[in-house]
N, C-alpha and C positions, 0 to 999 in steps of 0.2 A: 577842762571838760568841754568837750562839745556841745554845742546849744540844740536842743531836743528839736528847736524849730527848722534847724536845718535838714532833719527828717522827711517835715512837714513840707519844705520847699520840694525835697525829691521826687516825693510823692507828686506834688501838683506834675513835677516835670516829666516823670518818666512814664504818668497812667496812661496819657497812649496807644503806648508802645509795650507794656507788659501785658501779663494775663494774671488777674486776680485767679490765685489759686485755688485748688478746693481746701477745705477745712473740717475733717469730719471727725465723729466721735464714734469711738469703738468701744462698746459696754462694757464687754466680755470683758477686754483689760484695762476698762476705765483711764483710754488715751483720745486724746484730741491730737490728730496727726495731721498737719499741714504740708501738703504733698509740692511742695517745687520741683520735684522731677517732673511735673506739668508745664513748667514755664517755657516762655519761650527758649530756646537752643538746650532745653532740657536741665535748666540749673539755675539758682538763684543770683548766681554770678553776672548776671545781664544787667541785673535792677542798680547794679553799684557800676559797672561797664554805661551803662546809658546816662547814668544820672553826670558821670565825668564828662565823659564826651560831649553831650547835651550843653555842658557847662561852659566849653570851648570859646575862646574869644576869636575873632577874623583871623590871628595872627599865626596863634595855636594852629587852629584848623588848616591853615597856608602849609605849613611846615610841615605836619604828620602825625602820625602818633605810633608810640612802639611800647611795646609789652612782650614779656614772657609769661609762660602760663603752661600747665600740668594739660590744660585743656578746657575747661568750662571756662574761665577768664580768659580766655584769648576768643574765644566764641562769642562775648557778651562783648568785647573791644570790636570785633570785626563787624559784628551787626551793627552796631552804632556807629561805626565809621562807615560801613555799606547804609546807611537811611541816610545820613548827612555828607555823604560825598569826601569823607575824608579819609588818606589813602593808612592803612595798618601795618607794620610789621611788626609780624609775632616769632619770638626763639622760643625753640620748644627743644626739649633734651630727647637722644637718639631713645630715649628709653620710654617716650611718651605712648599713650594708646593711641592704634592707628586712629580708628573709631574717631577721637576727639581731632585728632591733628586733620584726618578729612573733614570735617567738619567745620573746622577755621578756614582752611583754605577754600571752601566750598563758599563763605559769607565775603572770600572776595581778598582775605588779606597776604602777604607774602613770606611767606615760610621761611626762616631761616632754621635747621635742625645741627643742634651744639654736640659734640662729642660728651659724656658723662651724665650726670642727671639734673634735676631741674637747678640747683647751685649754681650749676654752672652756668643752664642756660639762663637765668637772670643775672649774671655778672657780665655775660659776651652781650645781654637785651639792652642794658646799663650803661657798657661801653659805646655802642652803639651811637644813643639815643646822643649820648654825650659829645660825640665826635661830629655828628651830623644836625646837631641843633635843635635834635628832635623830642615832643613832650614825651616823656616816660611817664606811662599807665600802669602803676602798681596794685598788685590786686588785692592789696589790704593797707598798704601803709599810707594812706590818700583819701580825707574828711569826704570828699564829696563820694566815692568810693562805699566808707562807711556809710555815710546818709543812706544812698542809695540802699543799701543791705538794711536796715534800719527799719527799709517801707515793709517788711517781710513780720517787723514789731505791731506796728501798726494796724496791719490786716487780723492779725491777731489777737490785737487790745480791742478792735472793733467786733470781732467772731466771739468773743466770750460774756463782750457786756462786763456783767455781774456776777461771772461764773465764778465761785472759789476753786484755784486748780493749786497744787502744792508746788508746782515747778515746771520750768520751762526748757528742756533740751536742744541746746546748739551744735553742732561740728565747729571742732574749733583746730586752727591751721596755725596761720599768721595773726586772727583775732577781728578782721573785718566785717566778718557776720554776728557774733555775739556782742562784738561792742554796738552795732547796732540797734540789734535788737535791745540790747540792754541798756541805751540809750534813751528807747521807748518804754521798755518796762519799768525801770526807776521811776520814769514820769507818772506812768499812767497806772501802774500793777506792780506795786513797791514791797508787796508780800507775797510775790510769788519769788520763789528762790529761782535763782539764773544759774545752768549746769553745761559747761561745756564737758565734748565728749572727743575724746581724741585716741588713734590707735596705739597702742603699748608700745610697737616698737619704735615710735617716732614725738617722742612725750616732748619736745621742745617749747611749747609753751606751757605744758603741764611744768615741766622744771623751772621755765622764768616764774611762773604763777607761784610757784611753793619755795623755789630755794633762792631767785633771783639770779641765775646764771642758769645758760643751756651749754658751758663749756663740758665737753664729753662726750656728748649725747651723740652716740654713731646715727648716721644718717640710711638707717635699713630699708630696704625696701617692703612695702606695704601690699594688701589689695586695696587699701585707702590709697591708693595713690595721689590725691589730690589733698591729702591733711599730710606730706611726709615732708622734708624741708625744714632747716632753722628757719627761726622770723631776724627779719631784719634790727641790726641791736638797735638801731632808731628809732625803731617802730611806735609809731602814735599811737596805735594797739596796746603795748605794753601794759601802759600807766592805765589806761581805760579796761583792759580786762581786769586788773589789779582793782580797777574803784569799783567796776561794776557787776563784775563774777563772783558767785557763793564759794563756788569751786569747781574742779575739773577731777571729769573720771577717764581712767583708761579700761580700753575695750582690748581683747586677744585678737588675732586672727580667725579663730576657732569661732567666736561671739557675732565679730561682721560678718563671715560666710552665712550662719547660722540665722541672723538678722535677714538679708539678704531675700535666703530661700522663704523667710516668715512670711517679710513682706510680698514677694509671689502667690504663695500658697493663701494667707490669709485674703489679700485684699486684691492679688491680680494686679499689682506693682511691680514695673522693672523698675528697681532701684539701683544705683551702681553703691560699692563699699560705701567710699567717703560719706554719702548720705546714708547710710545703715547705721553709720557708729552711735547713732542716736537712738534707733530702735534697740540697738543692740544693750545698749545700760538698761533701758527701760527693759528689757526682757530679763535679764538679768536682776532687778529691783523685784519682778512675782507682781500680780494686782495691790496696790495700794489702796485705799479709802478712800482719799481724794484724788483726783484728775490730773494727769501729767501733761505737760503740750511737748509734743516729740517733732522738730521741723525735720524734715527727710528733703535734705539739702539739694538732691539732683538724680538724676536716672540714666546717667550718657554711661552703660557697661558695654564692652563687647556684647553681639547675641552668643559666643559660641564658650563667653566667662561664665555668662549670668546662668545658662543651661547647663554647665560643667558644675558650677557651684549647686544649683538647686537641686539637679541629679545625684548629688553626691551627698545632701544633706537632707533630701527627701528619700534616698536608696537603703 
């Protein structure tokens, strides 16, 4: 288990340079929604991107750093290598959103685009890194990575005080954001249940979580684009969602679109999928008695997705 204090180190490191989010409560369906599609490059992804890089020793930083990424994680590598001068390359798969892939390049780092989808381009990121001496930036499977995702716990265990809430909603991928937070919440809010939220057609940690294998599991394409992907069988993730997860729900496609348009309509949110899958359970659960904490992970959609979707599910 990781030590909860390594959180607390991120935090001091990366406050900075992040933007404390907003944190608000919605009566009507008694949710406390923590908006990271606020953050900076529009995703929580940055806070575990900065906290690594930040972390760099003289020799590291000489050398370079490489990562692949859907696209929020390659955003949150490149901002931090653009504040501290160290140079990025990011693989991204030909299938990625333009949207996010300008977006990385735009903070400075150098593109490589792989033939197939993100699989592959983290096995060509991988080779890479490995042939040219360079650090590999994983965007979940890497403690300082976690810590950083962790501070997202924090701000949270601080926003509620005293608050009795019955549970706490994650997006869950590879496992670097809920093991964080559920890092902090064991510590600090050990009776609130921890619920990752992952799309149906891409359930690979849902399957390590419940059967212990994700062998099968077709790699389909999503509008979560960013939760689609097996997790690496290595993964520090694993054992840590295993200790520190109640359990994990799946969401349809029907449910994220649906979420999506909510968060527009209701609150004036452009959320992208991957952060919907959380509103999305919670819409699906109806008002409960007690208070849910729903994180809305990021907000990087095309404008002409998020208008397609909202027009289609407000028509």
């Amino acid at each position: 288990m990781m030590p909860v204090e390594w959180v607390d180190q991120a935090a001091a490191r990366i406050a900075a340079h992040i933007i404390r989010t907003p944190f608000i409560y919605d009566a009507a369906h008694n949710l406390y929604l923590k908006w990271e599609n606020r953050q900076r490059t529009g995703s929580f992804k940055v806070r575990g991107a900065l906290n690594r890089v930040l972390a760099l020793g003289d020799e590291e930083r000489r050398k370079g750093i490489v990562t692949a990424s859907a696209g929020n994680h390659g955003q949150g590598v490149a901002l931090a290598g653009q504040l501290i001068g160290v140079p990025v390359t990011c693989f991204v798969s030909e299938q990625a959103m333009a949207i996010k892939v300008d977006a990385i390049r735009s903070l400075g780092a150098t593109i490589v685009t792989v033939a197939g989808g993100y699989p592959e381009a983290e096995a060509a990121g991988r080779r890479f890194a490995a042939e040219h001496d360079r650090l590999w930036v994983s965007p979940y499977n890497d403690p300082w990575v976690i810590a950083g995702q962790g501070t997202i716990g924090l701000e949270i265990a601080q926003a509620l005080g005293v608050t009795e809430v019955e549970a706490c909603l994650a997006p869950v991928s590879g496992g670097g954001l809920i093991a964080g937070i559920g890092l902090v919440l064991r510590h600090l809010l050990p009776q609130v249940r921890l619920i990752g939220v992952q799309a149906e057609v891409a359930p690979f940690m849902h399957a390590l979580f419940y059967h212990g294998s994700q062998e099968g599991i077709p790699d389909r394409p999503s509008l979560a684009d960013g939760l689609t992907g097996a997790v690496e069988a290595d993964s520090i993730t694993i054992p840590l969602v295993k200790q520190l997860v109640d359990e994990i729900e799946l969401v349809s496609e029907e449910e994220i679109a649906r979420a999506v348009a909510f968060a527009y309509r209701v609150y004036g949110e452009i959320v992208e999928p991957s952060g919907a899958v959380t509103l999305a359970a919670a819409l699906r659960w109806g008002r409960r008695d007690r208070p849910s904490v729903v994180v809305i992970s990021g907000g990087n959609i095309q404008p002409e997705v998020q208008a397609r979707i909202v027009l289609r599910e407000e028509g």
